[in-house]
N, CA, C and O atoms as a Tripos MOL2 file, in Angstrom:
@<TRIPOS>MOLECULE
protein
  236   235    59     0     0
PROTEIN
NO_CHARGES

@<TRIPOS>ATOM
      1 N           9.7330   22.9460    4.8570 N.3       1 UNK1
      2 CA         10.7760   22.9030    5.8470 C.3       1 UNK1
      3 C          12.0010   23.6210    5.2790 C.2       1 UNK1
      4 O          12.5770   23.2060    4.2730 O.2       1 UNK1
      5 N          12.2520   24.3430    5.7260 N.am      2 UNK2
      6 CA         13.3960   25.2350    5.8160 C.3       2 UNK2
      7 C          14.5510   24.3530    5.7060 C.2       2 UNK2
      8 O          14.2550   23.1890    5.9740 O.2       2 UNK2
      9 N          15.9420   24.5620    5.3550 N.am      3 UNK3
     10 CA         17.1700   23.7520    5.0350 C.3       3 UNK3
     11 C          17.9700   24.2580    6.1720 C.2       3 UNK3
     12 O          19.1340   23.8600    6.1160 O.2       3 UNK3
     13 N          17.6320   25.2230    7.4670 N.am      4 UNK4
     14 CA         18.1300   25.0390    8.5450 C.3       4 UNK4
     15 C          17.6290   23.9110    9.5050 C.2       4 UNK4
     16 O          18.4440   23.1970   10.0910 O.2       4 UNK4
     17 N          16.2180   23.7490    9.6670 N.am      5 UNK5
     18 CA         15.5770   23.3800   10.2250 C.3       5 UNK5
     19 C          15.9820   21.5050    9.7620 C.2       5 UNK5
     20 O          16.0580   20.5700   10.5590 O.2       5 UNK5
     21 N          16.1400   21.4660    8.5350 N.am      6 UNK6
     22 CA         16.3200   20.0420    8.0060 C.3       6 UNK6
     23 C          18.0240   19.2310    8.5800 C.2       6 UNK6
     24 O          18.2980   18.0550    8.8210 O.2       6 UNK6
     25 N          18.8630   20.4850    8.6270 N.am      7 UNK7
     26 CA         20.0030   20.0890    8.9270 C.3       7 UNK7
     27 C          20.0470   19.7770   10.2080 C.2       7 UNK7
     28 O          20.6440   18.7550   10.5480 O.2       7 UNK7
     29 N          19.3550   20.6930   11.2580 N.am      8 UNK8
     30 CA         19.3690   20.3690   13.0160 C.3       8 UNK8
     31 C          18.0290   19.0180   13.2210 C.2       8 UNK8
     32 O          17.8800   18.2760   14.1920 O.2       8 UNK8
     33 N          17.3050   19.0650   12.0860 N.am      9 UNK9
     34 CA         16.5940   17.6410   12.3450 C.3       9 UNK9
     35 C          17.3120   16.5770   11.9180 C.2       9 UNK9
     36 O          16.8700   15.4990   12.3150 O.2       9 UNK9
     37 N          18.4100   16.5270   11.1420 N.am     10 UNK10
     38 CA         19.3700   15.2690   11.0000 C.3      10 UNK10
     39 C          20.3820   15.3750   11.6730 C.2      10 UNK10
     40 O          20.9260   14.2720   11.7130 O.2      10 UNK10
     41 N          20.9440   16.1320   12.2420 N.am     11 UNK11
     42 CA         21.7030   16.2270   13.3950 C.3      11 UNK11
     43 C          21.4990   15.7540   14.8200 C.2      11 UNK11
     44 O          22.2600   15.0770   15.5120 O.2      11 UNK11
     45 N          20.1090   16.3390   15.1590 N.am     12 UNK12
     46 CA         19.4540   15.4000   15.9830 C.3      12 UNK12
     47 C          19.1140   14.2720   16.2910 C.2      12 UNK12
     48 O          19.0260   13.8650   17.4490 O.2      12 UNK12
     49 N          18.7810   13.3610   14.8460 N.am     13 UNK13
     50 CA         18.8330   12.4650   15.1080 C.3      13 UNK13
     51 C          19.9730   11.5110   14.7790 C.2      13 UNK13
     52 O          19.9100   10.3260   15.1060 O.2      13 UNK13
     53 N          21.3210   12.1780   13.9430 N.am     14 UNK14
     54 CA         22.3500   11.2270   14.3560 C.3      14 UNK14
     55 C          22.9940   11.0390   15.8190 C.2      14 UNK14
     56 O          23.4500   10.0880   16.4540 O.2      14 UNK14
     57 N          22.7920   12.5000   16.0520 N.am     15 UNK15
     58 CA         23.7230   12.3090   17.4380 C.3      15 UNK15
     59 C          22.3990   11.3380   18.6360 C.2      15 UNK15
     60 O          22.8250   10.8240   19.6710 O.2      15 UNK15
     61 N          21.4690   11.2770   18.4090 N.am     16 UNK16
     62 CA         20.0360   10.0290   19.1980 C.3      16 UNK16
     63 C          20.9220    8.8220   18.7660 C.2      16 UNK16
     64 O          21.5300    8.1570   19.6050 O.2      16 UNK16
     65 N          20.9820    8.5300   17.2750 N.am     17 UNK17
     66 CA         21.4540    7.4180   17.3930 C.3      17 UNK17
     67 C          22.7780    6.7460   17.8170 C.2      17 UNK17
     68 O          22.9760    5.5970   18.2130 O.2      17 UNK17
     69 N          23.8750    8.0720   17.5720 N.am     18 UNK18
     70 CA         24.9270    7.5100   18.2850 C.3      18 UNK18
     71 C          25.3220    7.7610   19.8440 C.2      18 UNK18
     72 O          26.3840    7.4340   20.3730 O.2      18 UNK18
     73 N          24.5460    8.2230   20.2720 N.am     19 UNK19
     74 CA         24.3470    7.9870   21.8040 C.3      19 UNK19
     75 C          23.8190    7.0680   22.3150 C.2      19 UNK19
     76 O          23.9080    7.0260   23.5420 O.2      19 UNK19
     77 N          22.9930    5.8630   21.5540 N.am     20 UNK20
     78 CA         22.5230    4.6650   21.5730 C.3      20 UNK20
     79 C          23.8490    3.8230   22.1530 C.2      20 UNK20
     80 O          24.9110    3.9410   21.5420 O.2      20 UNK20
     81 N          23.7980    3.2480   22.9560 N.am     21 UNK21
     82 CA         24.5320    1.6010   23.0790 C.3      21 UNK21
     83 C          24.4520    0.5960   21.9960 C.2      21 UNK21
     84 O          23.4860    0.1380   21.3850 O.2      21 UNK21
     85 N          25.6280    0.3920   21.9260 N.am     22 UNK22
     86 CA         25.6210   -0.6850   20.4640 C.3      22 UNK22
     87 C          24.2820   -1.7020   20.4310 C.2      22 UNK22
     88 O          23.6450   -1.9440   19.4060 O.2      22 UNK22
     89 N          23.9640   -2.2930   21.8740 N.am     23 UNK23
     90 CA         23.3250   -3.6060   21.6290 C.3      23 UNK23
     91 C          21.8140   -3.1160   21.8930 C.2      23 UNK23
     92 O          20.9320   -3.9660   22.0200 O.2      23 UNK23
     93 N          21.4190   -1.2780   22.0010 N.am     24 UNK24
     94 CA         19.9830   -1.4180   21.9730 C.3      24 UNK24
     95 C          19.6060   -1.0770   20.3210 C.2      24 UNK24
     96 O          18.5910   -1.1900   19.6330 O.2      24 UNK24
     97 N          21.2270   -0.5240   20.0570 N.am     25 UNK25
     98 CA         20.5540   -0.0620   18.6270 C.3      25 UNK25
     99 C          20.2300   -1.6830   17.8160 C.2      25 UNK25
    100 O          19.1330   -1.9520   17.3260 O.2      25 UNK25
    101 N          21.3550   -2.5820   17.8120 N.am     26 UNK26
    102 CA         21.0540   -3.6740   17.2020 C.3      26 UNK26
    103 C          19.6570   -4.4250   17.8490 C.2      26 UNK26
    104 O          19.0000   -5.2720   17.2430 O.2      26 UNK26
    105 N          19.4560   -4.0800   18.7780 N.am     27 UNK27
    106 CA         18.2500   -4.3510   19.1620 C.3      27 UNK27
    107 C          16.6520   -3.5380   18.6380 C.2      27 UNK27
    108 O          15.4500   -3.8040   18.6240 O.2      27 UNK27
    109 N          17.3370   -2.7070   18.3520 N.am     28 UNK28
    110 CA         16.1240   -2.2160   17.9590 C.3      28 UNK28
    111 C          15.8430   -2.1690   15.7990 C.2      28 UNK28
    112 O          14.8640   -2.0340   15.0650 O.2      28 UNK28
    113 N          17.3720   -2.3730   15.5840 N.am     29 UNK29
    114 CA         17.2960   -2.8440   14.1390 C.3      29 UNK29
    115 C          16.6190   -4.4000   13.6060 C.2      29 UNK29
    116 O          16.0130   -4.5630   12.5470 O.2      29 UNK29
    117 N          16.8690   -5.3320   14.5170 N.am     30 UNK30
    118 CA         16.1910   -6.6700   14.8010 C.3      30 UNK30
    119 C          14.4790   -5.6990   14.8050 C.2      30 UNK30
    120 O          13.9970   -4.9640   13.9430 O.2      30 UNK30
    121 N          14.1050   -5.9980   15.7570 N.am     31 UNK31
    122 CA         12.6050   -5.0150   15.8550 C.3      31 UNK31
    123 C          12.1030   -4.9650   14.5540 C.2      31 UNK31
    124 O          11.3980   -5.6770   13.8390 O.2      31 UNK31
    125 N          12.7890   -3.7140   14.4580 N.am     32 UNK32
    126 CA         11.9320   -2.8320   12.5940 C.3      32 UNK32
    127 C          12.2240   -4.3820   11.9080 C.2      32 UNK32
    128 O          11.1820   -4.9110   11.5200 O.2      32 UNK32
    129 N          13.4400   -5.1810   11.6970 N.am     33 UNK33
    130 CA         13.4530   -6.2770   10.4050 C.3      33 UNK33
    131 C          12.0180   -7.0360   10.7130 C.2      33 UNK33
    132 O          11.1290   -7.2410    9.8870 O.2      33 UNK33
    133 N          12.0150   -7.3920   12.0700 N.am     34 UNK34
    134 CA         10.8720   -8.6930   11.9520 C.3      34 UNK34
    135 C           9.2260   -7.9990   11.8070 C.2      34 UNK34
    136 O           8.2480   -8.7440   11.7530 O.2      34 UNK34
    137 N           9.1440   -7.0170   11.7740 N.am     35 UNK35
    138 CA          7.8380   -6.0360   12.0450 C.3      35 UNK35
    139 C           7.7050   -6.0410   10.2580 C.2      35 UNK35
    140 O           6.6050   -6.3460    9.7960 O.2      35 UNK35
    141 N           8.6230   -5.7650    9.4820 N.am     36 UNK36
    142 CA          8.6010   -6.2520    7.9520 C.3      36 UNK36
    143 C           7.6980   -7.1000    7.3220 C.2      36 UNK36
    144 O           7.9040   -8.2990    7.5160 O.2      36 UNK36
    145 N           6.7690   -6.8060    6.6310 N.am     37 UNK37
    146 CA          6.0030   -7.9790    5.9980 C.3      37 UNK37
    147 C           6.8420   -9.1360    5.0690 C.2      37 UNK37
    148 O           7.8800   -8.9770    4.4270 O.2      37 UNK37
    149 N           6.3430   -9.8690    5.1680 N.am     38 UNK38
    150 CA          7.0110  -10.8320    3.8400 C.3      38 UNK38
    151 C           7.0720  -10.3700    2.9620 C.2      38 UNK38
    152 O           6.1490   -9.6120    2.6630 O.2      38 UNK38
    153 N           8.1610  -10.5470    2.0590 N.am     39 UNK39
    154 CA          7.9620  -10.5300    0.4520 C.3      39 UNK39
    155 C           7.1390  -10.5860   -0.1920 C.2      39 UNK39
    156 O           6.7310   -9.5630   -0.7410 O.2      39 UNK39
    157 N           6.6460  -11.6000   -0.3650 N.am     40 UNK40
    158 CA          5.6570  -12.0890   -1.1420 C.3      40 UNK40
    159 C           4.3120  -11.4910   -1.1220 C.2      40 UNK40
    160 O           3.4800  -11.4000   -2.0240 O.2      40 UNK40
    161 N           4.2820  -11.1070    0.0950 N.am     41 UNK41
    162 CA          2.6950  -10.6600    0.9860 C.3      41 UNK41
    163 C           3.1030   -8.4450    0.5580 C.2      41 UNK41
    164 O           2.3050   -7.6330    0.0880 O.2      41 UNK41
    165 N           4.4990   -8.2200    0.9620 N.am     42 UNK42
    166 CA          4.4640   -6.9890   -0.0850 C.3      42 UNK42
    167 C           4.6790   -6.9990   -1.0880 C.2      42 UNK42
    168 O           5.1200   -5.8560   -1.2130 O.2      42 UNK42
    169 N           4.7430   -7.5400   -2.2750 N.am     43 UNK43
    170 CA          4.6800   -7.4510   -3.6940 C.3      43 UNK43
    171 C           3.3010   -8.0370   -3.8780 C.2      43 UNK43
    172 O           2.3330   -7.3030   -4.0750 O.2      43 UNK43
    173 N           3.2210   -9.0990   -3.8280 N.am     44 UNK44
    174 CA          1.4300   -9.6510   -3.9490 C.3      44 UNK44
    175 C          -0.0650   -9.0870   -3.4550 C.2      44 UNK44
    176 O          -1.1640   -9.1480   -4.0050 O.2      44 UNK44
    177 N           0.3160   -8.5760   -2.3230 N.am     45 UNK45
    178 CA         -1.3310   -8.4570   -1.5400 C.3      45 UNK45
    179 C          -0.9080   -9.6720   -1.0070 C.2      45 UNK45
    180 O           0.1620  -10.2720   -0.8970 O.2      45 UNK45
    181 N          -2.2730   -9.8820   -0.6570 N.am     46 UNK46
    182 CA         -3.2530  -11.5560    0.0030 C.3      46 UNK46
    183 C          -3.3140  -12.4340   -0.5190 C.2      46 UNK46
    184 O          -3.8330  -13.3970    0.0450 O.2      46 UNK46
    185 N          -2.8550  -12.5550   -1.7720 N.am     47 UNK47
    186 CA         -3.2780  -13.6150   -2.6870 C.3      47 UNK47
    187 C          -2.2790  -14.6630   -2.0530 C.2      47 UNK47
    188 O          -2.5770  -15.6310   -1.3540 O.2      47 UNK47
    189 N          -0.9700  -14.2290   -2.4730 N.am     48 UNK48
    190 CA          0.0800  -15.4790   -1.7410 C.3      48 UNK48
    191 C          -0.0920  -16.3320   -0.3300 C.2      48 UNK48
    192 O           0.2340  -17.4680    0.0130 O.2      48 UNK48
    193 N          -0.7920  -15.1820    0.3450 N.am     49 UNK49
    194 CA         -1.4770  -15.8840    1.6810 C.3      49 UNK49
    195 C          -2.4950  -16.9940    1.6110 C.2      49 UNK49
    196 O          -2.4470  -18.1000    2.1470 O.2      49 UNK49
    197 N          -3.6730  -16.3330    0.6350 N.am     50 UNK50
    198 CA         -5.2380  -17.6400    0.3970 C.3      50 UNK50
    199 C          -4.4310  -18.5610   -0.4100 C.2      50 UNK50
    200 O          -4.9070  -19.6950   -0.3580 O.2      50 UNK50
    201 N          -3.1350  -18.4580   -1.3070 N.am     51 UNK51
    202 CA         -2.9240  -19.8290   -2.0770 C.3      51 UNK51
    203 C          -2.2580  -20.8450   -0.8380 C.2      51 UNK51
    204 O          -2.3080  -22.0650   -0.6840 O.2      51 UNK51
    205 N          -1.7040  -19.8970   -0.1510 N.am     52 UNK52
    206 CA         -0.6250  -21.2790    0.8140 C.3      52 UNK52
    207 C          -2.0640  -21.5630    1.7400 C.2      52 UNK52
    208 O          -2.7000  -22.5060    1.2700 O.2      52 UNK52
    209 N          -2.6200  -21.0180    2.8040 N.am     53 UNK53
    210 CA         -3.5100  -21.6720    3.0510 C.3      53 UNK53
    211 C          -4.4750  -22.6370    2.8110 C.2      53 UNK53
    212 O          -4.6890  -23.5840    3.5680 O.2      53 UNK53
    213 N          -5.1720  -22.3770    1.5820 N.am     54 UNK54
    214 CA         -5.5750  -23.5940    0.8160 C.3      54 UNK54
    215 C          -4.6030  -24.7910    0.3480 C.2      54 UNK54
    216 O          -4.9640  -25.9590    0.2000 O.2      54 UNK54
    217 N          -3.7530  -24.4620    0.2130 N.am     55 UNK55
    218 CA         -2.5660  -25.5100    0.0450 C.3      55 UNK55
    219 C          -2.3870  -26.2130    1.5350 C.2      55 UNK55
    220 O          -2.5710  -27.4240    1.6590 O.2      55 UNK55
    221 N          -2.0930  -25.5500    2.4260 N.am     56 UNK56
    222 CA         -2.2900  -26.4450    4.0770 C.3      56 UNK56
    223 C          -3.5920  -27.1990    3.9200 C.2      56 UNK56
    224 O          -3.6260  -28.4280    3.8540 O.2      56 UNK56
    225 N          -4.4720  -26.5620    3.8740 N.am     57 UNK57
    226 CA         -5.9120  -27.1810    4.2650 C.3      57 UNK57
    227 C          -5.9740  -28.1160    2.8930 C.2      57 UNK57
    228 O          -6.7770  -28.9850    3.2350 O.2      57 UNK57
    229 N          -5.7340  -28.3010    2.0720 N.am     58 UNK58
    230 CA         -6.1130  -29.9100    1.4590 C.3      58 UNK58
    231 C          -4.3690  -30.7000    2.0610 C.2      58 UNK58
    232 O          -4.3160  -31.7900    1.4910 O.2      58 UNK58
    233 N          -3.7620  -30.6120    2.4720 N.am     59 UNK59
    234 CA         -2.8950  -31.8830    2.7520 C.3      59 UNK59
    235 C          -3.0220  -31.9060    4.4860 C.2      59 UNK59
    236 O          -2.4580  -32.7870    5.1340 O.2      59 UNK59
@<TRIPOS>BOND
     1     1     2 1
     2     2     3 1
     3     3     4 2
     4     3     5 am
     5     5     6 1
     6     6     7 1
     7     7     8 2
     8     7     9 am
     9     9    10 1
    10    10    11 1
    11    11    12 2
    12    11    13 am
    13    13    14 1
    14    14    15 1
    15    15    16 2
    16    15    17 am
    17    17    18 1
    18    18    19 1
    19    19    20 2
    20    19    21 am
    21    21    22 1
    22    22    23 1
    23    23    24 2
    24    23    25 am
    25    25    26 1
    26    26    27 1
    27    27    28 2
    28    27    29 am
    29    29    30 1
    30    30    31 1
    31    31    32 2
    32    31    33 am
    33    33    34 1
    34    34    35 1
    35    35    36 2
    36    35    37 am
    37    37    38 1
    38    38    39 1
    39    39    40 2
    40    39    41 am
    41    41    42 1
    42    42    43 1
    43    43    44 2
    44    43    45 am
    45    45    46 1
    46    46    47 1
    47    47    48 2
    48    47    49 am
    49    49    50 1
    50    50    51 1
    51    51    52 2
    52    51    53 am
    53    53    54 1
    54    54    55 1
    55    55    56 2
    56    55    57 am
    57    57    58 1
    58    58    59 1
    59    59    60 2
    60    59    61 am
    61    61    62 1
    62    62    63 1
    63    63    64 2
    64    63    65 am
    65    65    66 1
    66    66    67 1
    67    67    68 2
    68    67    69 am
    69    69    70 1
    70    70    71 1
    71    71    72 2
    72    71    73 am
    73    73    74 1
    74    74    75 1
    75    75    76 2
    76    75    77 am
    77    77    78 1
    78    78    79 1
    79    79    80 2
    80    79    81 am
    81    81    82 1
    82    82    83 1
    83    83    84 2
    84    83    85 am
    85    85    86 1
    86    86    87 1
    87    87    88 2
    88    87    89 am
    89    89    90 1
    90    90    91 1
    91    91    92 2
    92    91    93 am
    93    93    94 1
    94    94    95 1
    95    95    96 2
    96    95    97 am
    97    97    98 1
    98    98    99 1
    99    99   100 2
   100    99   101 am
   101   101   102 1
   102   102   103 1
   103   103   104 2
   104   103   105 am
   105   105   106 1
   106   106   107 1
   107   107   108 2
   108   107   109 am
   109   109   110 1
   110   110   111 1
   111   111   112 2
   112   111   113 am
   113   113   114 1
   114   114   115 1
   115   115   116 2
   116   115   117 am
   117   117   118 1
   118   118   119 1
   119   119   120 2
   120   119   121 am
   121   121   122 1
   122   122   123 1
   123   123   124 2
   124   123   125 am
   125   125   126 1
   126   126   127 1
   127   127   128 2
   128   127   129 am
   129   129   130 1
   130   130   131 1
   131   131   132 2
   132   131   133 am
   133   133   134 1
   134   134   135 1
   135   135   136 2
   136   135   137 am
   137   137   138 1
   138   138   139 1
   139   139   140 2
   140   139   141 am
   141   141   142 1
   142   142   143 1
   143   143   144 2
   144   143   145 am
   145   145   146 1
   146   146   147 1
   147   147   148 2
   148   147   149 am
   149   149   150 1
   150   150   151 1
   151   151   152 2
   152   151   153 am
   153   153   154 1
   154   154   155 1
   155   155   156 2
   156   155   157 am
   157   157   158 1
   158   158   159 1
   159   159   160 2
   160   159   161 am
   161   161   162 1
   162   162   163 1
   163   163   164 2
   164   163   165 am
   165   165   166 1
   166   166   167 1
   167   167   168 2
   168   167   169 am
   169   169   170 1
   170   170   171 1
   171   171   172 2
   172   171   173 am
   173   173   174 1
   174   174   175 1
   175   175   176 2
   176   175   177 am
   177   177   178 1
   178   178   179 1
   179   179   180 2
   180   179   181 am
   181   181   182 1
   182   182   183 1
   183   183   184 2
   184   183   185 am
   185   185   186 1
   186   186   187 1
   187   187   188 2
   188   187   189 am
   189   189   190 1
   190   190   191 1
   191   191   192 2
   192   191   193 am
   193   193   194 1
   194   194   195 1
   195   195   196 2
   196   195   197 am
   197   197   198 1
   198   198   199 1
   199   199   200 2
   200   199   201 am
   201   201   202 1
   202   202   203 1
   203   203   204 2
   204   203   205 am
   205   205   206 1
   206   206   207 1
   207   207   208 2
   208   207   209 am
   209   209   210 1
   210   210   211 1
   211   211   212 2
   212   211   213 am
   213   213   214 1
   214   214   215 1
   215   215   216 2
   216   215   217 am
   217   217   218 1
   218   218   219 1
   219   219   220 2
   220   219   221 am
   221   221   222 1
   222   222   223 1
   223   223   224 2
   224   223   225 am
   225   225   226 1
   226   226   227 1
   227   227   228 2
   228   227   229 am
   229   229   230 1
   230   230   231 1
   231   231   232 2
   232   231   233 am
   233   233   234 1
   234   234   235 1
   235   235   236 2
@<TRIPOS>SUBSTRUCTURE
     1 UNK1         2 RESIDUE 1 A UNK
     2 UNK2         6 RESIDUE 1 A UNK
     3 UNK3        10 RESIDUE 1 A UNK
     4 UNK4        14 RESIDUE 1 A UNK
     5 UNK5        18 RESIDUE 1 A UNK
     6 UNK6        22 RESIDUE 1 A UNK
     7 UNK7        26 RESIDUE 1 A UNK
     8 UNK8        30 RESIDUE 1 A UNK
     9 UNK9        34 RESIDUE 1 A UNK
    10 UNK10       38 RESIDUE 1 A UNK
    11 UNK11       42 RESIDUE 1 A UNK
    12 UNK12       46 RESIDUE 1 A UNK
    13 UNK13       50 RESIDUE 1 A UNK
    14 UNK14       54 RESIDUE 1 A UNK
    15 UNK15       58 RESIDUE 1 A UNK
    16 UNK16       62 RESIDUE 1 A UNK
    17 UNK17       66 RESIDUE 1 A UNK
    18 UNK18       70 RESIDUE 1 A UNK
    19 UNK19       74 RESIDUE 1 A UNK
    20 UNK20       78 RESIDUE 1 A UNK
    21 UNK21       82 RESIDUE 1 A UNK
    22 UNK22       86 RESIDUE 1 A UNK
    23 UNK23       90 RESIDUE 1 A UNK
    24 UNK24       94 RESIDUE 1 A UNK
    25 UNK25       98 RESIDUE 1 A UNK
    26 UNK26      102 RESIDUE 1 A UNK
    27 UNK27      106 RESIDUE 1 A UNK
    28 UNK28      110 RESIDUE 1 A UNK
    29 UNK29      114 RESIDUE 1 A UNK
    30 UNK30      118 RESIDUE 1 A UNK
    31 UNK31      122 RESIDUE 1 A UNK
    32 UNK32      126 RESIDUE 1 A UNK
    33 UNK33      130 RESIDUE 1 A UNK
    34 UNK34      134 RESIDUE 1 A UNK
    35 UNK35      138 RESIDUE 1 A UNK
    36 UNK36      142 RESIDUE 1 A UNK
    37 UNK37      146 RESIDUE 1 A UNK
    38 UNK38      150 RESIDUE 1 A UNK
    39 UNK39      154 RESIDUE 1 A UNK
    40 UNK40      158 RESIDUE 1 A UNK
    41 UNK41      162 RESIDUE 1 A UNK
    42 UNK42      166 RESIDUE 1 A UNK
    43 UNK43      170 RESIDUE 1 A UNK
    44 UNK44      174 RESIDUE 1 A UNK
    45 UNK45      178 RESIDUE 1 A UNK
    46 UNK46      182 RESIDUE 1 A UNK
    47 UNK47      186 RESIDUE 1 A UNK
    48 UNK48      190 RESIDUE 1 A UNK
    49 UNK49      194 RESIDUE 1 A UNK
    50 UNK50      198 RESIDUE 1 A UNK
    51 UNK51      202 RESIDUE 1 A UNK
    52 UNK52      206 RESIDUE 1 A UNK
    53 UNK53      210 RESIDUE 1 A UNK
    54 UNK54      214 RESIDUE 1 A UNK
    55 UNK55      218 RESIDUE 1 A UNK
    56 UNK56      222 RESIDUE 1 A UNK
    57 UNK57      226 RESIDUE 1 A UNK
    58 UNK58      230 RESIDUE 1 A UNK
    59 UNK59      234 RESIDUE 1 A UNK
């Protein structure tokens, strides 16, 4: 990619985002947060998942 081409692709998309309405952008920043895996589940894998489950299922 060319360094013209890079500058009108970030241009583009600041001026997308600030043509946004305050409350769809915060709306759509909510979105991407909860779509986020857990912590634990991205640093670990699965494992943190089969320990808490087995931990539910005996109590």
């Amino acid at each position: 990619m060319k360094t013209n081409d890079y500058v009108k692709y970030l241009t583009q998309t600041v001026v997308k985002y600030a043509d946004q309405p305050k409350a769809e952008r915060t709306k759509t920043r909510l979105e991407r947060k909860e779509e986020k895996p857990a912590f634990l589940f991205k640093w670990f894998g699965i494992l943190p998942y089969v320990f808490m489950s087995m931990m539910k299922r005996k109590k």
